[in-house]
N, C-alpha and C positions, 0 to 999 in steps of 0.2 A: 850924232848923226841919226836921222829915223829913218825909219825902213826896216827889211829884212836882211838877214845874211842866209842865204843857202849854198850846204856845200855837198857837190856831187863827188863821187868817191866809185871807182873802179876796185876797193875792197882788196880780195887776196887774187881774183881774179889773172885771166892767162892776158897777154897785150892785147887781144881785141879787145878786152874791157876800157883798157885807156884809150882806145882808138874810140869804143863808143864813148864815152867821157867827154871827148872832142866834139864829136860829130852831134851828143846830144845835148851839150852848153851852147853849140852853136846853134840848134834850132829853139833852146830856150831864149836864148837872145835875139832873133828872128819874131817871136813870137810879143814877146815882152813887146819890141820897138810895134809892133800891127794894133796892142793892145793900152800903149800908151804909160807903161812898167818902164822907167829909168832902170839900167844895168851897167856893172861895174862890176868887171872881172880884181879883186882886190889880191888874190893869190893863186899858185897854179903853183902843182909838182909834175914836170913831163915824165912821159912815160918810156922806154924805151926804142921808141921807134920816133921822128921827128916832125909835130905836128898832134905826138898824142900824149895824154895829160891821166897821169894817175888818180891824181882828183884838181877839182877845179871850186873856188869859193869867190861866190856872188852877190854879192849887194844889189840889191832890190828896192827900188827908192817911188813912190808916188802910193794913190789913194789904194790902189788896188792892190799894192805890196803883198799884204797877206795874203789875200786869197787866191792871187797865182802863183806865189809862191806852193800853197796847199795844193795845188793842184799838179805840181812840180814835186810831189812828197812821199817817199815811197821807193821800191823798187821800180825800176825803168830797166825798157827792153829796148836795144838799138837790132830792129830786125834784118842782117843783109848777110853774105857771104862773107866770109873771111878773105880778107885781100892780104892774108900772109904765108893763108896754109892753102894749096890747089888740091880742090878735091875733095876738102872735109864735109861733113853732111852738117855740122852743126852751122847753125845759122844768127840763133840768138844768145845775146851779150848782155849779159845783166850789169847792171849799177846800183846805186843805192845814194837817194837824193835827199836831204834834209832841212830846215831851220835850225841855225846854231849860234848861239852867242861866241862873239868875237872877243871879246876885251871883258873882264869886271869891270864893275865900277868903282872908282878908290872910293875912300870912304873921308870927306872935308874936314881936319878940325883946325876948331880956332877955342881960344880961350874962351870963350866968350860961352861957348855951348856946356862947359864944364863950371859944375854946381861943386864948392867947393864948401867943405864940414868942418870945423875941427870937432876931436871928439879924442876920449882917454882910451887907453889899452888897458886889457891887465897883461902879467907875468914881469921879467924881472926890470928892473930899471931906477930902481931908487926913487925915492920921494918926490922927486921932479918929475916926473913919468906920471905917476901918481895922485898928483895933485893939480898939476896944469896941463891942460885939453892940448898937447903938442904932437899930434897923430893929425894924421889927416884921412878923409874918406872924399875921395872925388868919381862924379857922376856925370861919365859921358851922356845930354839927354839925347840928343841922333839917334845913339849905339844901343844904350842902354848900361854900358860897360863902364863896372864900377868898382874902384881897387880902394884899398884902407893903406896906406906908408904911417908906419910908427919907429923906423929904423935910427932916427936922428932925434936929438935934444930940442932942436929947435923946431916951429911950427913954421917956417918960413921954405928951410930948408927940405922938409918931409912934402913941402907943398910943390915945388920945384921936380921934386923925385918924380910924384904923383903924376903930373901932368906929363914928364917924361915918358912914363911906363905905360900911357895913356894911349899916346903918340903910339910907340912901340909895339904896342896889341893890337891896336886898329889897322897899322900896318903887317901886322902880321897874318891877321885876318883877312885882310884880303890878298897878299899873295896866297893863301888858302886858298881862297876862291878862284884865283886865275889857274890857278895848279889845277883845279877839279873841274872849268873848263876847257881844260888842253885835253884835262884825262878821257872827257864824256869825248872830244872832238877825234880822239883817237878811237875812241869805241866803237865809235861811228864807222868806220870804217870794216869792221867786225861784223857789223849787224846785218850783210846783205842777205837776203834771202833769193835764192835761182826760182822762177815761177810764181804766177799769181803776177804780175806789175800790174803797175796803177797806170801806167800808159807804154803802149806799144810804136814807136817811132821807125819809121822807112827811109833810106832814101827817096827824096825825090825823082819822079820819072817824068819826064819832058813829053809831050804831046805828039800827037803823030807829025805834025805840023816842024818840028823842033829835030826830027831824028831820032834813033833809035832810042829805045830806053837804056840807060845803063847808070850802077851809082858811079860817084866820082872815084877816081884812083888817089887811094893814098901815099906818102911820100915815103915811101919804105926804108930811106937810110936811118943808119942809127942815131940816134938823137941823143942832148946833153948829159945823158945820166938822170939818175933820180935825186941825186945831192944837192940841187940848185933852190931846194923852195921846200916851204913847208905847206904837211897838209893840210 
Protein backbone atom coordinates (compact mmCIF):
# COMPACT_ATOMS: atom_id res chain seq x y z
CA UNK A 1 0.00 0.00 0.00
CA UNK A 2 1.69 3.66 -0.78
CA UNK A 3 1.35 6.32 1.28
CA UNK A 4 2.48 7.41 4.66
CA UNK A 5 2.09 5.88 8.19
CA UNK A 6 2.21 8.70 10.94
CA UNK A 7 2.04 7.88 14.43
CA UNK A 8 1.04 10.33 17.09
CA UNK A 9 2.02 9.48 20.59
CA UNK A 10 1.03 11.06 24.01
CA UNK A 11 4.56 9.70 25.10
CA UNK A 12 4.94 9.26 29.11
CA UNK A 13 2.89 12.16 29.42
CA UNK A 14 -0.23 13.04 32.32
CA UNK A 15 -4.15 12.22 30.44
CA UNK A 16 -4.38 15.62 28.80
CA UNK A 17 -1.72 14.40 26.60
CA UNK A 18 -4.13 11.53 25.37
CA UNK A 19 -6.89 13.95 25.38
CA UNK A 20 -4.66 16.13 23.01
CA UNK A 21 -3.84 12.85 20.98
CA UNK A 22 -7.72 12.91 20.23
CA UNK A 23 -8.39 16.31 19.82
CA UNK A 24 -5.04 16.71 17.55
CA UNK A 25 -5.72 13.50 15.09
CA UNK A 26 -8.90 14.94 14.81
CA UNK A 27 -7.95 18.03 13.34
CA UNK A 28 -5.16 16.27 11.19
CA UNK A 29 -7.99 14.51 9.71
CA UNK A 30 -10.02 17.64 9.28
CA UNK A 31 -7.26 19.17 7.64
CA UNK A 32 -6.14 16.12 5.37
CA UNK A 33 -9.97 15.82 3.92
CA UNK A 34 -9.73 20.39 2.92
CA UNK A 35 -6.46 19.45 1.43
CA UNK A 36 -7.35 16.37 -0.59
CA UNK A 37 -4.87 13.62 1.94
CA UNK A 38 -6.94 10.12 2.06
CA UNK A 39 -6.82 9.08 6.08
CA UNK A 40 -7.02 5.93 7.88
CA UNK A 41 -6.98 5.56 11.31
CA UNK A 42 -5.22 1.89 11.18
CA UNK A 43 -4.55 1.69 15.13
CA UNK A 44 -5.30 3.40 18.39
CA UNK A 45 -4.41 2.70 22.24
CA UNK A 46 -7.16 4.71 24.38
CA UNK A 47 -6.13 6.55 26.91
CA UNK A 48 -7.71 6.48 30.28
CA UNK A 49 -10.45 8.74 30.08
CA UNK A 50 -13.16 7.85 27.12
CA UNK A 51 -12.64 9.37 23.79
CA UNK A 52 -8.90 9.78 24.52
CA UNK A 53 -6.06 7.91 22.79
CA UNK A 54 -2.53 7.31 24.14
CA UNK A 55 -1.33 7.27 20.69
CA UNK A 56 -3.07 7.11 17.44
CA UNK A 57 -1.40 5.59 13.82
CA UNK A 58 -2.35 6.99 10.34
CA UNK A 59 -2.12 6.09 6.96
CA UNK A 60 -1.80 8.96 4.76
CA UNK A 61 -2.62 7.89 1.15
CA UNK A 62 -2.60 10.64 -2.07
CA UNK A 63 0.14 12.84 -4.01
CA UNK A 64 0.67 14.95 -1.24
CA UNK A 65 1.18 12.06 1.46
CA UNK A 66 4.63 13.22 2.29
CA UNK A 67 4.58 16.55 2.58
CA UNK A 68 1.77 16.85 4.99
CA UNK A 69 2.55 14.35 6.69
CA UNK A 70 6.14 16.49 7.31
CA UNK A 71 4.26 19.09 8.35
CA UNK A 72 2.47 17.01 10.87
CA UNK A 73 6.15 15.97 12.27
CA UNK A 74 7.56 16.85 15.41
CA UNK A 75 6.35 17.96 18.64
CA UNK A 76 2.83 19.30 18.69
CA UNK A 77 1.00 21.55 21.30
CA UNK A 78 -2.71 21.01 21.84
CA UNK A 79 -3.14 24.59 23.57
CA UNK A 80 -6.50 24.68 25.90
CA UNK A 81 -7.37 24.29 29.55
CA UNK A 82 -7.32 21.19 31.24
CA UNK A 83 -10.93 19.71 31.34
CA UNK A 84 -9.77 17.33 34.16
CA UNK A 85 -8.00 19.40 36.69
CA UNK A 86 -10.19 22.93 37.76
CA UNK A 87 -7.92 25.49 38.17
CA UNK A 88 -4.47 24.39 36.94
CA UNK A 89 -2.46 27.25 35.19
CA UNK A 90 -0.92 24.80 32.75
CA UNK A 91 -2.56 24.94 29.63
CA UNK A 92 -0.31 23.28 27.01
CA UNK A 93 -0.06 19.34 26.03
CA UNK A 94 2.62 18.17 24.24
CA UNK A 95 2.62 15.07 21.76
CA UNK A 96 5.16 13.81 19.50
CA UNK A 97 4.10 13.01 15.78
CA UNK A 98 6.06 10.95 13.33
CA UNK A 99 6.50 8.82 9.84
CA UNK A 100 6.94 5.20 10.86
CA UNK A 101 7.29 2.00 8.99
CA UNK A 102 4.42 -0.42 9.77
CA UNK A 103 5.41 -3.86 8.52
CA UNK A 104 8.93 -5.20 6.90
CA UNK A 105 9.02 -6.40 3.98
CA UNK A 106 9.49 -10.43 3.73
CA UNK A 107 12.12 -11.09 1.61
CA UNK A 108 10.56 -13.68 -1.89
CA UNK A 109 12.47 -16.80 -2.56
CA UNK A 110 11.99 -19.02 -5.16
CA UNK A 111 14.51 -21.54 -6.61
CA UNK A 112 14.99 -20.11 -9.34
CA UNK A 113 17.06 -16.87 -7.77
CA UNK A 114 19.46 -19.44 -6.20
CA UNK A 115 22.95 -19.85 -8.18
CA UNK A 116 23.74 -23.32 -7.34
CA UNK A 117 27.98 -24.45 -7.24
CA UNK A 118 29.17 -27.59 -6.65
CA UNK A 119 32.72 -27.38 -5.27
CA UNK A 120 35.24 -29.67 -2.77
CA UNK A 121 35.99 -29.07 1.03
CA UNK A 122 38.94 -29.92 2.73
CA UNK A 123 39.30 -31.58 6.28
CA UNK A 124 38.27 -34.95 7.22
CA UNK A 125 35.93 -37.14 5.03
CA UNK A 126 37.61 -39.89 3.09
CA UNK A 127 38.63 -39.98 -0.40
CA UNK A 128 35.15 -39.39 -1.55
CA UNK A 129 35.00 -35.95 -0.11
CA UNK A 130 38.13 -35.50 -1.73
CA UNK A 131 37.91 -36.47 -4.96
CA UNK A 132 34.30 -35.65 -6.03
CA UNK A 133 32.86 -31.80 -5.83
CA UNK A 134 29.88 -33.13 -3.36
CA UNK A 135 29.60 -29.79 -1.28
CA UNK A 136 27.58 -27.35 -2.26
CA UNK A 137 27.88 -23.34 -2.20
CA UNK A 138 24.45 -21.61 -3.06
CA UNK A 139 23.85 -17.91 -3.74
CA UNK A 140 20.90 -16.10 -2.89
CA UNK A 141 21.34 -13.25 -5.86
CA UNK A 142 18.13 -10.78 -4.29
CA UNK A 143 19.93 -11.17 -0.75
CA UNK A 144 23.33 -11.60 -1.56
CA UNK A 145 23.31 -14.50 1.16
CA UNK A 146 25.39 -17.30 0.50
CA UNK A 147 26.10 -20.59 2.55
CA UNK A 148 28.67 -23.58 1.54
CA UNK A 149 26.82 -27.40 2.94
CA UNK A 150 29.46 -30.23 2.76
CA UNK A 151 27.79 -32.09 5.73
CA UNK A 152 26.47 -35.17 3.51
CA UNK A 153 28.12 -37.77 0.87
CA UNK A 154 26.00 -36.84 -1.62
CA UNK A 155 25.68 -33.75 -3.93
CA UNK A 156 22.06 -33.94 -4.24
CA UNK A 157 21.38 -34.23 -0.83
CA UNK A 158 23.97 -31.11 0.47
CA UNK A 159 21.88 -29.23 -2.36
CA UNK A 160 18.55 -29.74 -0.58
CA UNK A 161 20.10 -28.70 2.82
CA UNK A 162 21.54 -25.52 1.15
CA UNK A 163 18.42 -24.20 -0.27
CA UNK A 164 16.75 -25.13 3.31
CA UNK A 165 19.10 -23.07 5.25
CA UNK A 166 18.52 -20.53 2.66
CA UNK A 167 15.07 -20.26 3.26
CA UNK A 168 15.83 -20.22 7.07
CA UNK A 169 18.04 -17.13 7.09
CA UNK A 170 16.21 -15.07 4.81
CA UNK A 171 13.56 -15.70 7.17
CA UNK A 172 15.19 -15.03 9.98
CA UNK A 173 16.32 -11.76 8.72
CA UNK A 174 13.58 -10.38 8.38
CA UNK A 175 11.81 -11.19 11.60
CA UNK A 176 15.05 -9.16 12.57
CA UNK A 177 13.74 -6.45 10.81
CA UNK A 178 10.16 -6.45 12.03
CA UNK A 179 11.60 -6.81 15.61
CA UNK A 180 13.80 -3.36 15.07
CA UNK A 181 10.77 -1.85 13.66
CA UNK A 182 8.50 -2.50 16.65
CA UNK A 183 11.68 -1.48 18.67
CA UNK A 184 12.23 2.13 16.80
CA UNK A 185 8.13 2.45 17.04
CA UNK A 186 8.51 2.05 20.79
CA UNK A 187 11.09 4.55 20.92
CA UNK A 188 9.15 6.87 19.49
CA UNK A 189 7.21 7.09 21.98
CA UNK A 190 10.29 8.22 24.37
CA UNK A 191 11.49 10.84 22.15
CA UNK A 192 8.98 13.85 23.07
CA UNK A 193 10.50 16.82 23.79
CA UNK A 194 7.99 19.66 26.14
CA UNK A 195 8.53 23.11 23.99
CA UNK A 196 9.75 24.36 20.85
CA UNK A 197 6.57 22.30 18.62
CA UNK A 198 6.34 22.53 15.21
CA UNK A 199 2.66 23.44 15.35
CA UNK A 200 0.61 24.99 18.12
CA UNK A 201 -3.29 23.79 17.73
CA UNK A 202 -6.53 25.62 19.65
CA UNK A 203 -9.78 24.82 19.92
CA UNK A 204 -12.03 26.11 17.71
CA UNK A 205 -13.89 29.34 18.75
CA UNK A 206 -17.34 30.05 17.08
CA UNK A 207 -18.08 33.57 15.95
CA UNK A 208 -19.87 36.12 17.57
CA UNK A 209 -22.66 35.30 15.40
CA UNK A 210 -22.50 31.39 16.74
CA UNK A 211 -22.37 32.21 20.74
CA UNK A 212 -20.17 32.19 23.08
CA UNK A 213 -16.74 30.87 22.64
CA UNK A 214 -15.95 27.90 24.44
CA UNK A 215 -13.86 24.47 23.60
CA UNK A 216 -15.83 21.34 23.56
CA UNK A 217 -16.40 19.34 26.86
CA UNK A 218 -14.80 16.10 27.06
CA UNK A 219 -16.29 12.90 27.98
CA UNK A 220 -14.71 12.50 31.40
CA UNK A 221 -15.82 8.74 32.31
CA UNK A 222 -13.17 6.25 32.40
CA UNK A 223 -12.49 4.60 29.34
CA UNK A 224 -11.55 0.81 28.12
CA UNK A 225 -8.05 0.65 29.64
CA UNK A 226 -4.89 0.79 27.78
CA UNK A 227 -4.80 -3.17 27.12
CA UNK A 228 -7.09 -2.97 23.94
CA UNK A 229 -4.47 -1.98 21.10
CA UNK A 230 -1.21 -1.55 20.22
CA UNK A 231 0.87 1.35 19.84
Amino acid sequence: MTGVHLLMSAGRGPLECAWAVAELAARLEAEAAGLGVATRRVRSVPGDRRGTYRSVLLHLGGEDAGRFAAAWTGTLCWQAPSPYRTGAGRKNWYVIAGPCDLDAPSTPFAEADVDIVACRTGGPGGQHRNKVSTAVRATHRPSGLVVVVDTERQFGQNRRIALDLLRRRLGEGDAAAARALDAARRHMHDELVRGDPVRVERPVRPGPASGPASAPKPDLRPGPGPGSGRR
